[in-house]
C-alpha positions in Angstrom: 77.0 110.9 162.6 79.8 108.9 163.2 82.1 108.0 160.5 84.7 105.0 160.1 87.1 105.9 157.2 89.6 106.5 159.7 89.9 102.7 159.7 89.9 102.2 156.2 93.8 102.3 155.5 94.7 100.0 158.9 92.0 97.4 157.7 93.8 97.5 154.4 97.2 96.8 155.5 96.2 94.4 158.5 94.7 92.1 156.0 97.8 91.6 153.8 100.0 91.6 156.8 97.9 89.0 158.2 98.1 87.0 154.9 101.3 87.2 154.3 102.6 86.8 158.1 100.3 83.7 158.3 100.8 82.6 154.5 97.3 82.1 154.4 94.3 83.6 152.0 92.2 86.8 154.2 88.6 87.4 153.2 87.8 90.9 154.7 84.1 91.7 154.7 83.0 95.6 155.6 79.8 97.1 155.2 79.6 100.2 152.9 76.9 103.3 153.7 75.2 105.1 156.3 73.0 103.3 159.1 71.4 106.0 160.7 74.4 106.0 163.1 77.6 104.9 161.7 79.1 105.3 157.9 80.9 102.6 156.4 83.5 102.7 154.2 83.6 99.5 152.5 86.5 98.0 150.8 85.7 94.2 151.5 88.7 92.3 149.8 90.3 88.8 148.8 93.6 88.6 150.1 96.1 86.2 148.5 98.7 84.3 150.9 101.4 86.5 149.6 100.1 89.7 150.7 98.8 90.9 147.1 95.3 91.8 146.6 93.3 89.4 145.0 89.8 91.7 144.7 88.6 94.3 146.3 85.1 96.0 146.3 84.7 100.1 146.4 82.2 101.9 148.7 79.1 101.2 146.4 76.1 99.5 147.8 75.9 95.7 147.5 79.2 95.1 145.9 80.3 92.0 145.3 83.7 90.7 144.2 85.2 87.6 143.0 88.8 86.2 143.3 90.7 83.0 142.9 92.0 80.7 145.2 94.8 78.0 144.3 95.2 75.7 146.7 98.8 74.2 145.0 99.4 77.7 144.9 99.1 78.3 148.5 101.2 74.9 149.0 103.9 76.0 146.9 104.1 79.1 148.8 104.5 77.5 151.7 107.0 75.0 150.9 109.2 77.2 148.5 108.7 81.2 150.0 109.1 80.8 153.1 112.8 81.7 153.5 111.4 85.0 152.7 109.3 85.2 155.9 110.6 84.8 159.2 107.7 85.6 161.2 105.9 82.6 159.9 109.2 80.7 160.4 109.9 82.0 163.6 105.7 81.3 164.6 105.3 78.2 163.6 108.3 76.6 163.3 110.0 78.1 166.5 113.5 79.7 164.8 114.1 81.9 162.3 117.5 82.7 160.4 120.1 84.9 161.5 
């Protein structure tokens, strides 16, 4: 039996690191339970564009989970936060404070 919670805590922080970094909204989705073969640890989540967890399901069986997106929120993060985050500056706008 092969088990995949090693996993669990790097999907967790790639996710808001991947939302935040790209000040966009991550929708992780993870199986939970055994297979025969592998176990799965779960934890399917709603990130929001700011790195903050917006839901996130356990390991139960068939969880579901609901969260809110605001789409002036996400445009207000992006015209007002972003002299907080110089990889998205540096990304997509080619410079980056010194």
């Amino acid at each position: 039996m092969l088990q995949m919670y090693p996993a669990k805590e790097q999907q967790v922080m790639v996710s808001k690191c991947m939302a935040w970094c790209n000040n966009v909204y991550v929708a992780v989705a993870n199986a939970s339970g055994f297979d025969g073969v592998y176990t799965y640890f779960g934890h399917s989540a709603i990130i929001g564009c700011d790195g903050r967890t917006l839901g996130e399901c356990g390991t139960e069986d068939n969880g579901i989970q609901y969260g809110q997106l605001s789409i002036s929120g996400i445009r207000d993060g992006r015209a007002n936060d972003q002299s907080q985050n110089q990889l998205f500056k540096l990304l997509h706008r080619g410079y980056t404070g010194v």
